[in-house]
C-alpha positions in Angstrom: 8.6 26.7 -1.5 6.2 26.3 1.6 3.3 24.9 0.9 0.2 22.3 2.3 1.2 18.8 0.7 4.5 17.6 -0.7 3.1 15.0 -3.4 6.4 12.1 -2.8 6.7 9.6 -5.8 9.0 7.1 -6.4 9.9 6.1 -9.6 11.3 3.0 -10.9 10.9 2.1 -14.7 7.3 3.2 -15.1 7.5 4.9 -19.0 3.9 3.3 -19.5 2.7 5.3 -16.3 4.1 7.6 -14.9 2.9 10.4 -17.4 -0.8 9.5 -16.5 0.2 9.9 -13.2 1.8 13.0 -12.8 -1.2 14.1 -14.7 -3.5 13.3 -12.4 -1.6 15.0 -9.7 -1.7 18.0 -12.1 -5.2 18.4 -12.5 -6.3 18.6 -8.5 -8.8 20.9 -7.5 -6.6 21.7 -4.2 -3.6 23.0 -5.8 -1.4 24.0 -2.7 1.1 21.3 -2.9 4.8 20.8 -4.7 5.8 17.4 -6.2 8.8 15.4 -5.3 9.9 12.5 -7.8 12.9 10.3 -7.1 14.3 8.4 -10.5 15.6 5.2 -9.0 17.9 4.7 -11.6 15.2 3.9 -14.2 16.4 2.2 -17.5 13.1 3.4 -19.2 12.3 6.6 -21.2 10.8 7.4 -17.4 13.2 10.3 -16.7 12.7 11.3 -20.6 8.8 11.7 -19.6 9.5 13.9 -16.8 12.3 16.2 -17.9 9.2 16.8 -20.5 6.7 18.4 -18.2 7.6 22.2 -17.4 5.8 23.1 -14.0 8.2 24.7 -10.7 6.2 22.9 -8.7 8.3 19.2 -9.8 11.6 18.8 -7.8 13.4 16.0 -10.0 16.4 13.7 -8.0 18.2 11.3 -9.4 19.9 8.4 -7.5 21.6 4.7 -8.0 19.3 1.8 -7.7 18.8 1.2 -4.4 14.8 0.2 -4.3 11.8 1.7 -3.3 11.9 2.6 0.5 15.3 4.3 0.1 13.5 6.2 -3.1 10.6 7.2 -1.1 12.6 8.1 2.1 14.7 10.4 0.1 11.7 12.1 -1.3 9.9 12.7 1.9 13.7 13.9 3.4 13.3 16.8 0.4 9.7 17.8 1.0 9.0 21.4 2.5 5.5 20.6 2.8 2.9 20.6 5.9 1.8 17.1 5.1 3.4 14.5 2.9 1.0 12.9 0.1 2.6 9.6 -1.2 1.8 8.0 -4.5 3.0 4.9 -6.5 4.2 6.3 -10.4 1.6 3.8 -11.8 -1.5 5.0 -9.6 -3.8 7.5 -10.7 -5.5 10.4 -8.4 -9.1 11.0 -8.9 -9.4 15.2 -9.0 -10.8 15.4 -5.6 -8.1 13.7 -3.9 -5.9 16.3 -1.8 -8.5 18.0 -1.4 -10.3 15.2 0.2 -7.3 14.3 2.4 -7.2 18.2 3.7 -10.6 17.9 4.8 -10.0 15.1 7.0 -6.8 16.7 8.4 -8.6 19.4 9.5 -11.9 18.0 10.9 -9.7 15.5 12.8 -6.6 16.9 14.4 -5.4 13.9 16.4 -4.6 11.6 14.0 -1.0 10.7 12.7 -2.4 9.4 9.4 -5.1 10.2 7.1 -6.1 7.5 4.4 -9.0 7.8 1.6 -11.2 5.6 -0.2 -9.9 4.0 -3.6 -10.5 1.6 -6.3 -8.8 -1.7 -7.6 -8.0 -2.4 -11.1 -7.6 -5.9 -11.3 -7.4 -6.6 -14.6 -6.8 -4.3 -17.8 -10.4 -3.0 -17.7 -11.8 -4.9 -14.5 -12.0 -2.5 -11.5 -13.4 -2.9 -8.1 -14.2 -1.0 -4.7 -11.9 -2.0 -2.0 -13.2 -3.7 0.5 -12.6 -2.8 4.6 -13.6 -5.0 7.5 -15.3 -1.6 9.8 -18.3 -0.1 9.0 -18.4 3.6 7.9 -20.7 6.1 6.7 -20.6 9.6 4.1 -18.0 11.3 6.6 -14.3 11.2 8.1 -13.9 9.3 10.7 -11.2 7.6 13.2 -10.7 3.6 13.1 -11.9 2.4 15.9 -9.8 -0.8 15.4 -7.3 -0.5 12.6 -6.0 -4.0 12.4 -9.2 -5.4 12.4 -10.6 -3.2 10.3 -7.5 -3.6 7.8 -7.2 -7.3 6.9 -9.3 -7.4 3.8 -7.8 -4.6 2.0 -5.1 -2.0 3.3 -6.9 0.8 4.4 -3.9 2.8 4.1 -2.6 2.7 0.4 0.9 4.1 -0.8 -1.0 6.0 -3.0 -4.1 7.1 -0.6 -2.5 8.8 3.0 -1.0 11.4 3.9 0.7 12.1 7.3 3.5 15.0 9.0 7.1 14.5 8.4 7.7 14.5 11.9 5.3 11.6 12.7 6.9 9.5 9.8 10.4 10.6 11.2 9.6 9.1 14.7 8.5 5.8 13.6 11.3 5.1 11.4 10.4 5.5 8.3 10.4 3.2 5.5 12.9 0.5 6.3 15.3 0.0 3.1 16.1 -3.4 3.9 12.5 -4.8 2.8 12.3 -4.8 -1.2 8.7 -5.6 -0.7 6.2 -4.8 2.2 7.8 -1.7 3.2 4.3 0.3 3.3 3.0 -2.3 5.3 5.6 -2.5 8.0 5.0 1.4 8.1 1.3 1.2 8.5 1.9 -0.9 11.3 4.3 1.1 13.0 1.9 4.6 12.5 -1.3 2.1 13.7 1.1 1.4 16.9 1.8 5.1 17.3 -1.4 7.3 16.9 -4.6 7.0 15.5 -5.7 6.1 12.0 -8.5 8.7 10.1 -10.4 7.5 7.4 -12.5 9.7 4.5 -14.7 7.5 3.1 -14.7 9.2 -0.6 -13.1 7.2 -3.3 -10.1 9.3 -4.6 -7.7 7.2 -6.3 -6.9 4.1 -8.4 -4.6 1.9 -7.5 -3.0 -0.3 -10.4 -2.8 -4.3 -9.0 -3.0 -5.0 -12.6 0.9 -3.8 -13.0 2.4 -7.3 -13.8 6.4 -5.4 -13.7 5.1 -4.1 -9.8 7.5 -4.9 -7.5 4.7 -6.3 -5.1 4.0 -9.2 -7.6 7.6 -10.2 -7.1 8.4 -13.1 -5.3 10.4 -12.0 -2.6 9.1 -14.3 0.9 11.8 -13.5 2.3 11.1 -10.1 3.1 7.6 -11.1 3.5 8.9 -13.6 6.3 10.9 -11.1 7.8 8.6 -8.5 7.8 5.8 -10.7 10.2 8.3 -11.8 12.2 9.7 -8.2 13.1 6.4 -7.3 15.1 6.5 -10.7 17.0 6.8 -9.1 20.5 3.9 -6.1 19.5 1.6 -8.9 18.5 1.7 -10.1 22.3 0.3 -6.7 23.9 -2.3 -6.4 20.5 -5.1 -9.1 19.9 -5.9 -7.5 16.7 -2.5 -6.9 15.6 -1.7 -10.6 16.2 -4.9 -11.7 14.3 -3.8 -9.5 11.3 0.0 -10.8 11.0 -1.5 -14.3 11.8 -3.6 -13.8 8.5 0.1 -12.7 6.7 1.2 -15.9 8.1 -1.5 -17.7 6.2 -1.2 -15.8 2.9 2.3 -16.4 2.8 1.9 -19.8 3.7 -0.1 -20.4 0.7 3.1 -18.5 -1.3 5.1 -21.4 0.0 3.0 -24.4 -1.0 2.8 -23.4 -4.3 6.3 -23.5 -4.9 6.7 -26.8 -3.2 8.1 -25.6 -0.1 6.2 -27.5 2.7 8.6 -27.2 5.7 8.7 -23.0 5.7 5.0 -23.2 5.1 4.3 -25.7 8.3 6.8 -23.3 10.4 4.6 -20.4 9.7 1.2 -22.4 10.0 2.3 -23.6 13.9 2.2 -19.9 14.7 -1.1 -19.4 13.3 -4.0 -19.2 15.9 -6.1 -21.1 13.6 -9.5 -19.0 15.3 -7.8 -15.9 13.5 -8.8 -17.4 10.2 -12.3 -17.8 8.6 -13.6 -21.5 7.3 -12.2 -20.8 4.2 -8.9 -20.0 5.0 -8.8 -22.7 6.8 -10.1 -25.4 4.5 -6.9 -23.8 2.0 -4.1 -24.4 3.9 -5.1 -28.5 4.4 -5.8 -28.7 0.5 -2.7 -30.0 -1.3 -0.6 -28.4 -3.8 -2.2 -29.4 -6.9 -5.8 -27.6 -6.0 -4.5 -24.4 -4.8 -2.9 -24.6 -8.4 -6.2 -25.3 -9.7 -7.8 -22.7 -7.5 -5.7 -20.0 -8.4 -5.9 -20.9 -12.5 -9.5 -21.2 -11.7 -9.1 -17.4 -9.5 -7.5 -15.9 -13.1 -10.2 -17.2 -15.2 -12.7 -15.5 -13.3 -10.5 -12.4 -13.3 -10.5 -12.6 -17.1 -14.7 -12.3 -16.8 -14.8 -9.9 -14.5 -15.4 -12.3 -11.8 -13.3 -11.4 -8.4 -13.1 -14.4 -5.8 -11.2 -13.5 -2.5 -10.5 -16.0 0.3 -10.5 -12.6 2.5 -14.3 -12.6 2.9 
């Protein structure tokens, strides 16, 4: 079936979801697309949910657990669409959101990914507007300077682009040996590629909230790995090395609170300490026991509807 977007979601134990979801994808106003879902081995009534929903537009595959980037590979490998449209099984699609993404596909042709606007649910009933480092206005636009522009929230969201199969194809894809991070490393290597379009409009929620999301894991590791795989880039790109030198920091942080000063000072030497702002700054010299306090203090606020960032 040929048709303008392939809608590509993984799936991975998400019963409380990914009916909400699907629903949302449902119920767009552009209606030209098919949907791709890949069951990675859920243990959930997830598949259950799915088999329920009668519509010839949802391809259903079934695989072993094998983790999210080979789920999502293998959905984008089925698609017959124009444009892939990726979404996380616990994100929700405002109405407007393909047909939002069309629009900046076709007022700007030379980009190799198209992101829109979205929202942040922090908590169960706190939500907040992302927040970019670039200035924009009411229409689609190109990022001038992605990197820069990208290290407060991702402008590009799992659940938010869309790009051609061909351009995902040439840069690799999604790289299955990252459990965690693999749409980063993939923003990256589409920023390093071709240009980045943006449409301002706010078109979908994404779910933070999700405490079973892989992405709250702890898996440094693959977080380490990940920075250090665009080492040599980050030479040639200012920008690029001022965004992975802010990874550095985060994960840094991730280290001292579990105690583990010596991988936390490895990545801090390769920190250019101008790529951080004061506060940033002042964190990494504090010790162990007033991050903890910070962060308990962070998840109170949270529970008010407060939202402190060391970001901005």
């Amino acid at each position: 079936m040929s048709c303008f977007f392939s809608v590509a979601i993984p799936v991975y134990n998400k019963e409380k979801y990914i009916l909400n979801t699907l629903t949302s994808v449902l119920n767009q106003s552009f209606q030209d697309f098919e949907i791709i879902l890949v069951d990675d081995g859920s243990t959930d009534d997830s598949l259950k949910i799915i088999e329920s929903l009668e519509d010839q537009r949802i391809t259903l595959i079934k695989q072993k657990n094998q983790g999210a980037s080979v789920a999502r590979n293998n959905a984008i490998m089925a698609a017959k669409g124009k444009y892939i449209a990726t979404l996380d099984a616990d994100d929700l699609w405002e109405s407007n959101h393909l047909q939002a993404l069309k629009e900046c596909i076709e007022s700007i042709d030379n980009a190799v990914l198209y992101c829109t606007n979205y929202r942040i649910k922090r908590t169960n009933g706190f939500i907040t507007n992302a927040k970019f480092n670039f200035e924009y206005g009411n229409t689609c636009q190109l990022v001038e300077d992605f990197f820069e522009a990208n290290i407060i929230n991702y402008i590009p969201h799992s659940s938010s682009v869309a790009f051609k199969k061909e351009d995902f194809l040439s840069i690799g894809g999604y790289n299955p040996k990252y459990r965690t991070g693999q749409d980063i490393d993939l923003w990256i290597k589409f920023a390093l590629y071709g240009n980045i379009a943006f449409n301002p409009k706010i078109t979908m929620l994404y779910n933070f909230y999700d405490e079973d999301s892989l992405s709250n894991s702890n898996l440094n590791t693959d977080r380490k790995l990940l920075i250090t795989s665009f080492k040599k880039a980050e030479t040639n790109h200012p920008s690029l090395k001022r965004y992975l030198d802010i990874k550095r920091y985060a994960l840094a942080i991730r280290y001292r609170f579990l105690n583990e000063e010596d991988k936390a000072n490895e990545l801090i030497k390769d920190i250019n300490p101008n790529h951080l702002n004061k506060k940033q700054r002042l964190l990494l010299k504090c010790p162990r026991f007033i991050l903890i306090t910070m962060k308990k203090l962070q998840q109170f606020l949270l529970k008010n509807n407060i939202y402190l960032s060391a970001f901005r």
